[in-house]
C-alpha positions in Angstrom: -3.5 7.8 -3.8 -6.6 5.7 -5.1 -5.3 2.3 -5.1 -7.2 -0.9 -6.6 -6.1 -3.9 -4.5 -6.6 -7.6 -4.8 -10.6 -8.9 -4.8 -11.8 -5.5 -6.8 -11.0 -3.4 -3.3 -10.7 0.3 -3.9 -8.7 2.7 -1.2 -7.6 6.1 -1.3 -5.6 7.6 1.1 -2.6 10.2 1.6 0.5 10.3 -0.5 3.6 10.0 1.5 5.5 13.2 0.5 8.4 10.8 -0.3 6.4 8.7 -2.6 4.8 11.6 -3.8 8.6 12.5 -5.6 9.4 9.3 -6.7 6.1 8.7 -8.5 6.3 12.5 -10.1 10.1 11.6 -11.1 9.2 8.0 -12.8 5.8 10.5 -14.5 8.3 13.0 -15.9 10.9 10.6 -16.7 8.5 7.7 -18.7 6.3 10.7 -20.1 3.3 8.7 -19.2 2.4 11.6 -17.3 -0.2 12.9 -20.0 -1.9 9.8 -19.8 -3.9 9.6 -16.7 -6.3 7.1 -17.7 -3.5 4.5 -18.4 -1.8 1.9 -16.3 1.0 3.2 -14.2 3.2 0.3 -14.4 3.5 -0.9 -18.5 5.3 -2.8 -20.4 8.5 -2.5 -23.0 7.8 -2.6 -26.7 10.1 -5.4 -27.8 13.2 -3.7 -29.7 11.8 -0.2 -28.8 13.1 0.1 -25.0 9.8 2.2 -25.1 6.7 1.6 -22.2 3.8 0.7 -24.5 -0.1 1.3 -23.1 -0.1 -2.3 -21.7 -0.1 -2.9 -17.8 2.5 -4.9 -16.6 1.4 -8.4 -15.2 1.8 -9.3 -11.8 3.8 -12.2 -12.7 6.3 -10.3 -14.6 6.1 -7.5 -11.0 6.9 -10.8 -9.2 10.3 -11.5 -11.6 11.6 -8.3 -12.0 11.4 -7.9 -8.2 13.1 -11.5 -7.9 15.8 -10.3 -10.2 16.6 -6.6 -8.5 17.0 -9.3 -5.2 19.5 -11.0 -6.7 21.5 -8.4 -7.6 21.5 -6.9 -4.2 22.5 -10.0 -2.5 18.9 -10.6 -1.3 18.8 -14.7 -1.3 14.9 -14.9 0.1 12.1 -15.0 -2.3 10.2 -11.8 -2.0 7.1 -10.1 -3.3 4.8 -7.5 -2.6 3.8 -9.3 0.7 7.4 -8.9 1.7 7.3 -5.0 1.1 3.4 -4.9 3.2 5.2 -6.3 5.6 8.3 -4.3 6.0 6.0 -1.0 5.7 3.7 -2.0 8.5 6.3 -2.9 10.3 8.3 0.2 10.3 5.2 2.1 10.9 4.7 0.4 14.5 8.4 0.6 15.6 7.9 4.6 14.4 5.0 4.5 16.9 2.1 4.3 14.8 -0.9 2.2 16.0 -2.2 -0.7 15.2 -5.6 0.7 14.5 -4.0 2.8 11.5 -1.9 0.5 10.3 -5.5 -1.9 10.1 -6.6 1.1 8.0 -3.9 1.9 5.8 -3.6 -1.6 4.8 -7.1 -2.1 4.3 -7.6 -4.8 6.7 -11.1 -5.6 8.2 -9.1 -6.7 11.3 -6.3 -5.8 13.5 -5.8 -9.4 13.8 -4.9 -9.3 10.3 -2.8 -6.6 10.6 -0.5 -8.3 13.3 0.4 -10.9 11.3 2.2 -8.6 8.9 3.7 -6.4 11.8 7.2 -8.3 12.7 7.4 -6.4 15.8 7.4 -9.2 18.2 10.5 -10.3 16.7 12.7 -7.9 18.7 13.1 -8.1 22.4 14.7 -5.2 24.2 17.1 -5.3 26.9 15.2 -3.8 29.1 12.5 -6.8 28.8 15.6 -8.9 29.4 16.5 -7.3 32.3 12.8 -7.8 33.9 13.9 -11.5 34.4 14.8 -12.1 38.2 16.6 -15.1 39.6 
C-alpha cells in the first residue's frame, strides 16, 4: 500500500491479505478499477447513484462514518483516530511490538505510539493475584 497521510507524509507498506480482498471487491464492484490514477474514495453524482472522478472530503469521511455509528448502536463520536487506535491496539494484544506498531503508523516515536495503544486498560487476573495482604 502507498498511503499519503496527514502533513504530505508518504508510506508504503504491506497489504494485509484481508484488506487486500476488500479493496479488490470495492475495485471490481465500483469499476474504478481501470482508473489507477484516480482517488480511491469519490463521490456520488447527484441523481446518478454513480462515483464521479472527485475525492471524497474528509469532512464528508467523518459523517458518513458518524452515520454507519448510529445505526449500529455506536453512541461515541468516532473518526479515523478511533479506528488507529483500535488497529494498534489489536496488534499489541496479538503480540506485536511496539517498535512495529511505531512503524506501521508512521510515528517518529514510540511514545507516540503508546498513546494510541489501549492496552493498559486491561488488567489480568493474574496481576490481581500478585497483590499480597
Amino acid at each position: 500500500m502507498r498511503l499519503r497521510e496527514k502533513g504530505g507524509k508518504r508510506q508504503e507498506m504491506p497489504c494485509h491479505h484481508t484488506l487486500e480482498a476488500y479493496l479488490h471487491a470495492y475495485l471490481d464492484g465500483t469499476g474504478i478499477g481501470a482508473d489507477p490514477k484516480g482517488p480511491l474514495f469519490r463521490t456520488v453524482g447527484r441523481g446518478t447513484g454513480r462515483l464521479t472522478r472527485t475525492a471524497l472530503p474528509q469532512a464528508n469521511v467523518y459523517a458518513m462514518v458518524q452515520r454507519r455509528a448510529v445505526v449500529t448502536g455506536i453512541g461515541a463520536r468516532i473518526g479515523n483516530h478511533t479506528f488507529r487506535a483500535t488497529g494498534i491496539t489489536a496488534y499489541l494484544r496479538n503480540g506485536g511490538t511496539l517498535e512495529n506498531a511505531a512503524a506501521m503508523a508512521n510515528h517518529a516515536s514510540t511514545r507516540t505510539t503508546q498513546l494510541y495503544g489501549r492496552r493498559r486498560e486491561d488488567v489480568s487476573l493474574d496481576e490481581v493475584e500478585q497483590i499480597k495482604v
